[in-house]
KEBA-274085 format. One line per field, with one value per atom (N, C-alpha, C, O): y negated, x, z; residue in one letter; residue number from 1; atom name. Coordinates in Angstrom, 2 decimals. Layout:
N
yy <- (Y; ...)
xx <- (X; ...)
zz <- (Z; ...)
code <- (A; ...)
pos <- (NUM; ...)
site <- (CA; ...)
//
This chain:
125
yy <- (-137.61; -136.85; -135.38; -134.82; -134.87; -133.16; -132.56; -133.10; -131.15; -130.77; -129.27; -128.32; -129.28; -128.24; -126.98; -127.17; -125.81; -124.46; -123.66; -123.58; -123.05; -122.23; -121.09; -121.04; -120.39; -118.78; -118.27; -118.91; -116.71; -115.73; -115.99; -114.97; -116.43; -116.16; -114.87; -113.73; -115.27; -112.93; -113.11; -114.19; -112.18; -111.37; -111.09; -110.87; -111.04; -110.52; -110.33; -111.22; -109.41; -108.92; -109.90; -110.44; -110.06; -111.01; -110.56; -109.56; -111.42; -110.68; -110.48; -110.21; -110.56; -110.42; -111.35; -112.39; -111.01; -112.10; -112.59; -111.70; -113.20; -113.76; -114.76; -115.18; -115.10; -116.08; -116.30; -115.45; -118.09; -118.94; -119.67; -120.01; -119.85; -120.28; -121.58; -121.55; -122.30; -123.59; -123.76; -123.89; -123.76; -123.55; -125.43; -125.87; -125.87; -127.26; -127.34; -127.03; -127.92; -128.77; -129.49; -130.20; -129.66; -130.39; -130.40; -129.43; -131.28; -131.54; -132.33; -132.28; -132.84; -133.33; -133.54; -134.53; -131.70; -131.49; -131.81; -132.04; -132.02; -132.28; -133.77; -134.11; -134.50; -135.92; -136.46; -137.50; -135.22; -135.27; -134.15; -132.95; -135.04; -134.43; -133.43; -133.48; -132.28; -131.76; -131.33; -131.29; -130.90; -130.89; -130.03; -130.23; -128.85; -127.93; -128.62; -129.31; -128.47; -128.90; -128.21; -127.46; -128.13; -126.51; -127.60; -128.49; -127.11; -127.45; -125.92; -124.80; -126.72; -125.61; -126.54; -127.74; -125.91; -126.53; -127.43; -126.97; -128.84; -129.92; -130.59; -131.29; -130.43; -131.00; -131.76; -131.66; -132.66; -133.27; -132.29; -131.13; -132.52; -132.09; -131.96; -132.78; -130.91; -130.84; -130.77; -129.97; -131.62; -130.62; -130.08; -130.05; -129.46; -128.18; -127.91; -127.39; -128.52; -128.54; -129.47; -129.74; -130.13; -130.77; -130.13; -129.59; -130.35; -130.41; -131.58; -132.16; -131.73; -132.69; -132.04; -130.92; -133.30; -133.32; -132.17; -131.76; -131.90; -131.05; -129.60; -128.73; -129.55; -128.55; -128.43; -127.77; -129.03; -129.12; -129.64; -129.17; -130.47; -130.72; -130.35; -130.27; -129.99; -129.29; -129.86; -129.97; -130.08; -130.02; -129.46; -129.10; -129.47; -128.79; -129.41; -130.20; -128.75; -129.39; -128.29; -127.13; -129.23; -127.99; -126.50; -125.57; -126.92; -125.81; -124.09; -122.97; -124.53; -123.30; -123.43; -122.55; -124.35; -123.90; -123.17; -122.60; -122.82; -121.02; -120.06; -119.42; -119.91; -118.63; -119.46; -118.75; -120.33; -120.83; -121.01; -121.07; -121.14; -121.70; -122.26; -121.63; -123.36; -124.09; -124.05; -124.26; -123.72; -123.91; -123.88; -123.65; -124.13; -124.78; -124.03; -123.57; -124.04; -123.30; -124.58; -124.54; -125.40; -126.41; -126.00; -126.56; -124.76; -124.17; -123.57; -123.47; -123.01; -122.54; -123.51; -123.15; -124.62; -126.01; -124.69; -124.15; -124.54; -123.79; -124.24; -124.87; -124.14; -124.30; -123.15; -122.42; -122.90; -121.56; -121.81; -122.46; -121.23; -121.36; -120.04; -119.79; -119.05; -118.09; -118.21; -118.61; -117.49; -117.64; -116.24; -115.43; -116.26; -115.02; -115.25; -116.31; -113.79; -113.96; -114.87; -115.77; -114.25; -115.18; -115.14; -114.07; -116.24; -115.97; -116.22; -116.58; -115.82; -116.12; -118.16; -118.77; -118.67; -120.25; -120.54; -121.69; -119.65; -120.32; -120.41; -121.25; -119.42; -119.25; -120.78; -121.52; -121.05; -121.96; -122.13; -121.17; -122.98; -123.35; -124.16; -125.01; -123.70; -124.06; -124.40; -123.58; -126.02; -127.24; -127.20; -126.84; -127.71; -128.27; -129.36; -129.45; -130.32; -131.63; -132.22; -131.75; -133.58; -133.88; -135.46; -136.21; -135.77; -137.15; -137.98; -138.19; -138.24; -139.54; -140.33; -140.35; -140.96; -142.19; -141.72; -140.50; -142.69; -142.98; -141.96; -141.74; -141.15; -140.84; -139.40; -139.28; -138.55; -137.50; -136.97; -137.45; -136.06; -135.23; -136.05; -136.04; -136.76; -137.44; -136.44; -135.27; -136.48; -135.51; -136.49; -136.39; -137.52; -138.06; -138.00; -138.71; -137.01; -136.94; -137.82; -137.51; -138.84; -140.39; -140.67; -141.57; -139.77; -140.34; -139.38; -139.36; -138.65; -137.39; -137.69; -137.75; -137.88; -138.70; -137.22; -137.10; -136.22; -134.86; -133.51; -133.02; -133.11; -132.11; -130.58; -130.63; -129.69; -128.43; -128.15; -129.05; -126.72; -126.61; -126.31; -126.94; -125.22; -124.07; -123.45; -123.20; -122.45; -121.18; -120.62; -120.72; -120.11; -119.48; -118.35; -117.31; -118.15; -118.02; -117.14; -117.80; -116.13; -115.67; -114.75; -113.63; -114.80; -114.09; -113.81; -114.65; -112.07; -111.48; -111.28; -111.33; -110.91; -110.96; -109.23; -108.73)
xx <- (81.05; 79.87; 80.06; 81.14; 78.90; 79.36; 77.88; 76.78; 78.27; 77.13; 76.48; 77.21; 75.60; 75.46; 74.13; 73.13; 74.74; 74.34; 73.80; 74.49; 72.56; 71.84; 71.68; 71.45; 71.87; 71.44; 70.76; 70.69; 70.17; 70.06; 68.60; 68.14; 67.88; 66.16; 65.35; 65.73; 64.35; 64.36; 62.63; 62.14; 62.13; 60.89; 61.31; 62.52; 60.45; 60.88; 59.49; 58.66; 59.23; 58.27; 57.61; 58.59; 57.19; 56.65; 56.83; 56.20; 58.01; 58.84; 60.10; 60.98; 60.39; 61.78; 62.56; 62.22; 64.27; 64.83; 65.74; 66.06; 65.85; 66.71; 67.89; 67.71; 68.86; 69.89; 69.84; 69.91; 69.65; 69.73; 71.20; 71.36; 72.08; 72.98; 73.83; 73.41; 74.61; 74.23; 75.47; 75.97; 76.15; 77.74; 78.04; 77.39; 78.90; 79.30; 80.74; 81.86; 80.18; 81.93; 82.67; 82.22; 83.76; 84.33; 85.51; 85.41; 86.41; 87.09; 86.21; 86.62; 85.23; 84.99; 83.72; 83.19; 83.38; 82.14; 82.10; 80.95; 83.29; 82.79; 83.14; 83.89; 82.68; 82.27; 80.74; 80.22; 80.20; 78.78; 77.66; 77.72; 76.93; 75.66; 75.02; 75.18; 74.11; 73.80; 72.56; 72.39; 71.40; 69.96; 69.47; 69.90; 68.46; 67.64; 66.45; 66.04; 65.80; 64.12; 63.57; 64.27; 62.10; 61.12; 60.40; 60.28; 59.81; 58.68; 57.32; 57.49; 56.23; 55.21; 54.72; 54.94; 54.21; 53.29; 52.37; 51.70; 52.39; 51.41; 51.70; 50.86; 52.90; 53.16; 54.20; 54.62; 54.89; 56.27; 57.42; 57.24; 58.12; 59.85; 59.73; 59.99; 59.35; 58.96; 60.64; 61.41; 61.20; 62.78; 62.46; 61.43; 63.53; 63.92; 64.79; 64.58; 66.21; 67.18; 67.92; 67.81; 68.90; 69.98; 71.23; 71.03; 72.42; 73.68; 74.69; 74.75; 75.31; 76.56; 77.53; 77.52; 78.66; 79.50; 80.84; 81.79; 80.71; 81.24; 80.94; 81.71; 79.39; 78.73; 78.38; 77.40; 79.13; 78.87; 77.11; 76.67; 76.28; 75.17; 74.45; 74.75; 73.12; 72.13; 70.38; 69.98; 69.75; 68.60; 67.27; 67.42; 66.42; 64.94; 64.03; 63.79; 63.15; 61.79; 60.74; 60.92; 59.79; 59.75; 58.44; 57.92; 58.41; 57.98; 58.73; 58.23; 60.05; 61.00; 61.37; 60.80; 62.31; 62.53; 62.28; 61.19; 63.91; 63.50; 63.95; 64.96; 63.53; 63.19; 64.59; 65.30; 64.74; 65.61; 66.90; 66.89; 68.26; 69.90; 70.39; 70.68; 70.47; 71.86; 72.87; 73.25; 73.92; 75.56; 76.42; 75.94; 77.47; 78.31; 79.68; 80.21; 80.07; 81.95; 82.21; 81.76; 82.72; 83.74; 85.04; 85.53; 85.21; 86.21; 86.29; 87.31; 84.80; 84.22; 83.36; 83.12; 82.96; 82.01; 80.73; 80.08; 80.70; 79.23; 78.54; 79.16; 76.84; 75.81; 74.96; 74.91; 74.32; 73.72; 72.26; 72.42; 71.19; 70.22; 69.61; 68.63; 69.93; 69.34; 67.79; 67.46; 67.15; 65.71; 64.92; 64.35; 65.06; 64.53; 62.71; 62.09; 62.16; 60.92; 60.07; 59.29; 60.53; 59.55; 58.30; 57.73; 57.60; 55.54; 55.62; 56.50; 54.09; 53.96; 53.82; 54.01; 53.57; 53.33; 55.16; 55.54; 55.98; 57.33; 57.57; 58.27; 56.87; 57.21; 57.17; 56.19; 58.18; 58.85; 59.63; 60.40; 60.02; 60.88; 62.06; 61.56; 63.33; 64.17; 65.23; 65.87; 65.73; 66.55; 67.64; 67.24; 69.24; 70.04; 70.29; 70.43; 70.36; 71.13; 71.93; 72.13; 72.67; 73.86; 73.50; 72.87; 73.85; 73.45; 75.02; 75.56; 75.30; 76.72; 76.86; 77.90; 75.81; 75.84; 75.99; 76.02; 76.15; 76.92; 75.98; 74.94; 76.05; 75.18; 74.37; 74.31; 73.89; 72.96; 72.05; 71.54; 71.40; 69.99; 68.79; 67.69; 69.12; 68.11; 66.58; 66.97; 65.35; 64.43; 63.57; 62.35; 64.34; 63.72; 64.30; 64.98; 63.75; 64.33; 64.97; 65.64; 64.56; 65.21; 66.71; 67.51; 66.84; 67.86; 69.18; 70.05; 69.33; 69.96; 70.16; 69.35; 71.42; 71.74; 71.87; 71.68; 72.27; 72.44; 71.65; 71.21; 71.60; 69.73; 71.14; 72.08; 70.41; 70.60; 69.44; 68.79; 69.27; 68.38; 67.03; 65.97; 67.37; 66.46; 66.58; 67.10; 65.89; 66.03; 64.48; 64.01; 64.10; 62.52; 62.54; 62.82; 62.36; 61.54; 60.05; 59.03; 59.99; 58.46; 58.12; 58.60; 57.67; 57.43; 55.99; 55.21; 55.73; 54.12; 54.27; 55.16; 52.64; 51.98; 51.63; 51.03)
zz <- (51.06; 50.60; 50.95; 51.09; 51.07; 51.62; 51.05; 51.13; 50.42; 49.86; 50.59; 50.90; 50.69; 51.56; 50.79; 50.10; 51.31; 50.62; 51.85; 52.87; 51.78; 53.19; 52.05; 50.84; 52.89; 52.78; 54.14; 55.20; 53.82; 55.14; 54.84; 55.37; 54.52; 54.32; 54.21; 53.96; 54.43; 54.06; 54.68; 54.99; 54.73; 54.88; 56.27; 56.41; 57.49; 58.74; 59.40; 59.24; 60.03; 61.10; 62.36; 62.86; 62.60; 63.69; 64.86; 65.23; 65.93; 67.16; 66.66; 67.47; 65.40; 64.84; 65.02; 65.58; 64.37; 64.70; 62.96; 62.17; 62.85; 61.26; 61.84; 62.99; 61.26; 61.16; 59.69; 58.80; 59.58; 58.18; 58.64; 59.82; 57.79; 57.85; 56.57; 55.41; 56.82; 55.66; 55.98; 57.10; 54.56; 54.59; 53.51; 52.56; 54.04; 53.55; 52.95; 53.35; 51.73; 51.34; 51.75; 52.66; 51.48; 51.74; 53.14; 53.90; 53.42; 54.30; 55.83; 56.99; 55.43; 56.38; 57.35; 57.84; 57.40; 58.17; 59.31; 59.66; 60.56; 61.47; 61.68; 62.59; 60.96; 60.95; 60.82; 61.21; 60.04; 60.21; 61.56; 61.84; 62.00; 62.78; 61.92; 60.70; 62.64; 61.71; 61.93; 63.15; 61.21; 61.93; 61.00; 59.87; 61.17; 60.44; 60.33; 61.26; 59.18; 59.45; 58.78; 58.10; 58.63; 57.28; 57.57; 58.42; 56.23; 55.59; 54.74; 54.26; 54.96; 54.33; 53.14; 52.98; 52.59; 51.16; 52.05; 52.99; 51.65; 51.85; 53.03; 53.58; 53.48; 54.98; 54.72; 53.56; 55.58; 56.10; 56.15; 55.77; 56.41; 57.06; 58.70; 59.59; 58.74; 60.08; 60.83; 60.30; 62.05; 62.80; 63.57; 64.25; 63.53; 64.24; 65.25; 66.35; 64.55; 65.83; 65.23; 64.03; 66.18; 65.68; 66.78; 67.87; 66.17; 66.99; 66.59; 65.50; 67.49; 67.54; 66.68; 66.16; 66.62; 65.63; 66.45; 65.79; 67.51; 68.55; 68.91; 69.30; 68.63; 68.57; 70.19; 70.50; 71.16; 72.56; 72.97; 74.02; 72.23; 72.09; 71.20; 70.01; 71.85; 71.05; 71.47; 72.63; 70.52; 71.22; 70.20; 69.03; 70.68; 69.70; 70.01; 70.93; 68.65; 68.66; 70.07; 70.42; 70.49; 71.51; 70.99; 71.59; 69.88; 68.53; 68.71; 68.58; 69.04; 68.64; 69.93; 70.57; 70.86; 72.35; 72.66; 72.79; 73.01; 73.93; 72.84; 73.11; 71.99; 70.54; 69.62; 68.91; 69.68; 68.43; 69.06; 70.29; 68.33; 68.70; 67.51; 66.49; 67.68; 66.76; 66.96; 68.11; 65.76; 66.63; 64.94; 63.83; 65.24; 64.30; 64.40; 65.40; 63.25; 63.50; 62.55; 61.41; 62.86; 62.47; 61.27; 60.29; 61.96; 61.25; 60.04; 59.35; 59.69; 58.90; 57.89; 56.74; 58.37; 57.52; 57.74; 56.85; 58.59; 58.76; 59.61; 60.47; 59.83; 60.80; 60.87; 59.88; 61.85; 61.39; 62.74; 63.77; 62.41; 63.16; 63.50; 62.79; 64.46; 64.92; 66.05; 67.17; 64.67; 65.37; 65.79; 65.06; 66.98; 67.46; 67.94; 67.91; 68.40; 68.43; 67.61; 67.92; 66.21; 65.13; 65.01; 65.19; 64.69; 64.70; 63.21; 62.44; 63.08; 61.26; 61.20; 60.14; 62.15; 62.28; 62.14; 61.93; 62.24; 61.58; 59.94; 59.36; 59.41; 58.08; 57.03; 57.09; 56.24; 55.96; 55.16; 55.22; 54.19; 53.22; 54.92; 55.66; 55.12; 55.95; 55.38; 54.72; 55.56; 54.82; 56.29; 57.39; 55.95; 56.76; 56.07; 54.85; 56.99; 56.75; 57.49; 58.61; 57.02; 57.36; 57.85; 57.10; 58.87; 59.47; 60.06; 61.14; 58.69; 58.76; 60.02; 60.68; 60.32; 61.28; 62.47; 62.61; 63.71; 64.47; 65.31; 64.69; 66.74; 67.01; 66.69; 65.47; 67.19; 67.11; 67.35; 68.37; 66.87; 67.42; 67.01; 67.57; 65.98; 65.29; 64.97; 64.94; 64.79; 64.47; 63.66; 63.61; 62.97; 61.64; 59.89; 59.15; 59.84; 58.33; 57.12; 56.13; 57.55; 56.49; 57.52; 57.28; 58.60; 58.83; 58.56; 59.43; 57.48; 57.17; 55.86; 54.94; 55.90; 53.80; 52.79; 51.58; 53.78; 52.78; 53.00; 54.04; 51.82; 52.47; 51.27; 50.47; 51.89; 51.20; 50.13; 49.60; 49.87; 48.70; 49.67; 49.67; 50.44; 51.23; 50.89; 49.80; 52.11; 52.23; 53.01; 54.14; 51.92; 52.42; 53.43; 52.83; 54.73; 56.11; 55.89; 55.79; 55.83; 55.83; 56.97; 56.75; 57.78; 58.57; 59.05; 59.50; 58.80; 58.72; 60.05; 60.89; 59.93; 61.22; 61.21; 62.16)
code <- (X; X; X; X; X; X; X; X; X; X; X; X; X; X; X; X; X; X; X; X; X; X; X; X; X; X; X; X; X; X; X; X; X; X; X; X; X; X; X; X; X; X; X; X; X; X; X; X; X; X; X; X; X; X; X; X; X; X; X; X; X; X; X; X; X; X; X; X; X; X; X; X; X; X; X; X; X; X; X; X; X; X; X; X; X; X; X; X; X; X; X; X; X; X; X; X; X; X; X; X; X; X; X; X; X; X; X; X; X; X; X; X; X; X; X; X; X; X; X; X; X; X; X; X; X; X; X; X; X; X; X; X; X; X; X; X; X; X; X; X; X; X; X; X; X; X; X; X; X; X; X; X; X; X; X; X; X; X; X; X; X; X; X; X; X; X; X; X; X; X; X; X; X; X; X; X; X; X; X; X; X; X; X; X; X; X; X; X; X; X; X; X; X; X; X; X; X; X; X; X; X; X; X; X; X; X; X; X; X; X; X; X; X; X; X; X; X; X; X; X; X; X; X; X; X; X; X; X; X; X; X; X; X; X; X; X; X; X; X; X; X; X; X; X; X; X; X; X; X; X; X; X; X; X; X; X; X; X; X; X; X; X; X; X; X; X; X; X; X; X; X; X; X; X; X; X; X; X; X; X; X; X; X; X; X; X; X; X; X; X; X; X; X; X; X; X; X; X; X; X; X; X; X; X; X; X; X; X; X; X; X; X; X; X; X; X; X; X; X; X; X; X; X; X; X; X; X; X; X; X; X; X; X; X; X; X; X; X; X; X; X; X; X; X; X; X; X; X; X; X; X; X; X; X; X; X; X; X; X; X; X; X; X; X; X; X; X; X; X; X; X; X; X; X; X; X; X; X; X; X; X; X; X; X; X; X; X; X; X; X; X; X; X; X; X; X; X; X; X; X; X; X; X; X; X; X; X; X; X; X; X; X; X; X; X; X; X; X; X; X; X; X; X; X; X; X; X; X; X; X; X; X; X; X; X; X; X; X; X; X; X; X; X; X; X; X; X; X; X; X; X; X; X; X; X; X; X; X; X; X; X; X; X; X; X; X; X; X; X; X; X; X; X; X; X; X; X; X; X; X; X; X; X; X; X; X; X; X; X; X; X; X; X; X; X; X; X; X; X; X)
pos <- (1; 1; 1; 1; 2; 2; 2; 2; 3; 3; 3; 3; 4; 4; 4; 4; 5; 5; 5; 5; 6; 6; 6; 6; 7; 7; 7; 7; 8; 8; 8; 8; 9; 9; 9; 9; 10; 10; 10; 10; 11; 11; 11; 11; 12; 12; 12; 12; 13; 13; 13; 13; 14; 14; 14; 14; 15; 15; 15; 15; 16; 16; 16; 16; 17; 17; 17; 17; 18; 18; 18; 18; 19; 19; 19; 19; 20; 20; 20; 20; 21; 21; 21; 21; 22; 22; 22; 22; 23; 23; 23; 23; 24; 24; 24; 24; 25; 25; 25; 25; 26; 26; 26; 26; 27; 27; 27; 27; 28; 28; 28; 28; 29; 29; 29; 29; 30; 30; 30; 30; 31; 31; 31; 31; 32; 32; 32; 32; 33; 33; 33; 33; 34; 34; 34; 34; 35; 35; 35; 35; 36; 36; 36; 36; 37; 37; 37; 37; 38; 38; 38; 38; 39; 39; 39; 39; 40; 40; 40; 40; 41; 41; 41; 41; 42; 42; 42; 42; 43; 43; 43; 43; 44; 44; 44; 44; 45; 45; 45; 45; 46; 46; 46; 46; 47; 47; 47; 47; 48; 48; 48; 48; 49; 49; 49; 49; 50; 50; 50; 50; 51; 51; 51; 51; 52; 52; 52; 52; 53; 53; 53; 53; 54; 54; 54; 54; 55; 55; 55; 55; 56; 56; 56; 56; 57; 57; 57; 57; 58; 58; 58; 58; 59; 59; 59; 59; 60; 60; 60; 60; 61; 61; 61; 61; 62; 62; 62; 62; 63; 63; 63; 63; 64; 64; 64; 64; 65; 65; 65; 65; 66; 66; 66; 66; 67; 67; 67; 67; 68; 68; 68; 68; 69; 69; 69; 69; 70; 70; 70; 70; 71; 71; 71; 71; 72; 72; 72; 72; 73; 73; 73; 73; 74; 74; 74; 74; 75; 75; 75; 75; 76; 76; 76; 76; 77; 77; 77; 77; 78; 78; 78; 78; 79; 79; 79; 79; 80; 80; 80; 80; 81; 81; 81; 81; 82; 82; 82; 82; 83; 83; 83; 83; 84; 84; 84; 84; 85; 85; 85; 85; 86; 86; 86; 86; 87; 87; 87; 87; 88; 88; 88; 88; 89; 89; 89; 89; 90; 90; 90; 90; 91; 91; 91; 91; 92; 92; 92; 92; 93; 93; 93; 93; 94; 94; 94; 94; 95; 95; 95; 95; 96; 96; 96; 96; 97; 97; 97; 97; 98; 98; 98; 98; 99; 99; 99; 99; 100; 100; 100; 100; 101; 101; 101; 101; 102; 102; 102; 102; 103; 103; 103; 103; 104; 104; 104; 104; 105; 105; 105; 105; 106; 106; 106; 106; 107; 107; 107; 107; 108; 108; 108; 108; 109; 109; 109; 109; 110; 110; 110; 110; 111; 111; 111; 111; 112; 112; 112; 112; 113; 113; 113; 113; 114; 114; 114; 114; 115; 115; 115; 115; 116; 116; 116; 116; 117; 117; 117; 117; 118; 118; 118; 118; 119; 119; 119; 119; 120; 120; 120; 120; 121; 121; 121; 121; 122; 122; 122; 122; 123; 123; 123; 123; 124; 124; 124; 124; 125; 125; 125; 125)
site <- (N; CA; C; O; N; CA; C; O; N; CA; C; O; N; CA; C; O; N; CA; C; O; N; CA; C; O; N; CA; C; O; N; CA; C; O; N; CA; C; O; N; CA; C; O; N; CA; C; O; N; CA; C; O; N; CA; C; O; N; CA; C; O; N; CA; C; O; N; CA; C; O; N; CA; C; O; N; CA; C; O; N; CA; C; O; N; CA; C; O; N; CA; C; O; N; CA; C; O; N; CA; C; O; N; CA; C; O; N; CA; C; O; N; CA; C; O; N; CA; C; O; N; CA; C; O; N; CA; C; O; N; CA; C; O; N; CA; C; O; N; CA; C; O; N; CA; C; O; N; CA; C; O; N; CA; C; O; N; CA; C; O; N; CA; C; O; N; CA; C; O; N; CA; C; O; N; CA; C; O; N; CA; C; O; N; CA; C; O; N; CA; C; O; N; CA; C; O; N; CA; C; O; N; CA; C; O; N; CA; C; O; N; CA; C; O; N; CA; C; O; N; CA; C; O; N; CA; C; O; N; CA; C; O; N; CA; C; O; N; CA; C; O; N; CA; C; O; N; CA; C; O; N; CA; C; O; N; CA; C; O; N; CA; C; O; N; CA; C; O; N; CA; C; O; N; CA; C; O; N; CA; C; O; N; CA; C; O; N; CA; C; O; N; CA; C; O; N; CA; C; O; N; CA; C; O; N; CA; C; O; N; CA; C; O; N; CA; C; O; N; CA; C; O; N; CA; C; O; N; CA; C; O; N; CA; C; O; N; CA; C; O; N; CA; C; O; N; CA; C; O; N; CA; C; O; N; CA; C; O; N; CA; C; O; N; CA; C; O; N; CA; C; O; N; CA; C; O; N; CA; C; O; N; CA; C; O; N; CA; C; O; N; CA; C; O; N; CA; C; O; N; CA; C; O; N; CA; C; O; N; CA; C; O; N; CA; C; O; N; CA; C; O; N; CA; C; O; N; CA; C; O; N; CA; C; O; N; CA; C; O; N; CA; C; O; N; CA; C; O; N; CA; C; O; N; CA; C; O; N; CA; C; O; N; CA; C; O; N; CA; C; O; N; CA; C; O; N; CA; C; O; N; CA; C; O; N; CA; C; O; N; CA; C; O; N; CA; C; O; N; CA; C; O; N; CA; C; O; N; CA; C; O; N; CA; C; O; N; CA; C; O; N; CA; C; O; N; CA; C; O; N; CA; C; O; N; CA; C; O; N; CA; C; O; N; CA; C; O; N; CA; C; O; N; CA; C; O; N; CA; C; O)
//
């Protein structure tokens, strides 16, 4: 089991850039995949990015491509999602989760057994 904590949320300008970052327990983060997703009031779990258990793979939704980076310190039980050139269409309640199973870069939310709290994303126009 691994429990996971995001920070770095904030108020940001539109064209700006923020890093959310999602720090995990435990001994055994890099056994799990790992994937960002946001959500707005009245919608789904929209993803975002995922990375490998290596951090050598990465991929996105093509929403953020280009503007967004996932990456991981292993060393640290950290993930962190730097999102540059933000629009107000990002603003967002922003979740990390943890995807046990075999395999990565999942962009379905039922397939991620461990969710963080969030971290609210606002970005004006």
């Amino acid at each position: 089991q691994v429990q996971l904590v995001e920070s770095g949320g904030g108020l940001v300008q539109a064209g700006g850039s923020l890093r959310v970052s999602c720090a995990a327990s435990g001994r055994t983060f890099s056994s799990y995949a790992m994937g960002w997703f946001r959500q707005v009031p009245g919608k789904e779990h929209e993803f975002v990015a995922a990375i490998s258990r290596s951090g050598r793979s990465t991929t996105y939704a093509d929403s953020v491509k280009g503007r967004f980076t996932i990456s991981r310190d292993n060393a640290k039980n950290t993930v962190y999602l730097q999102m540059n050139s933000l629009k107000p269409e990002d603003t967002a309640v922003y979740y990390c989760a943890a995807d046990p199973n075999m395999g990565w870069g999942r962009s379905n939310r039922n397939e991620y057994d461990y969710w963080g709290q969030g971290t609210q994303v606002t970005v004006s126009s």
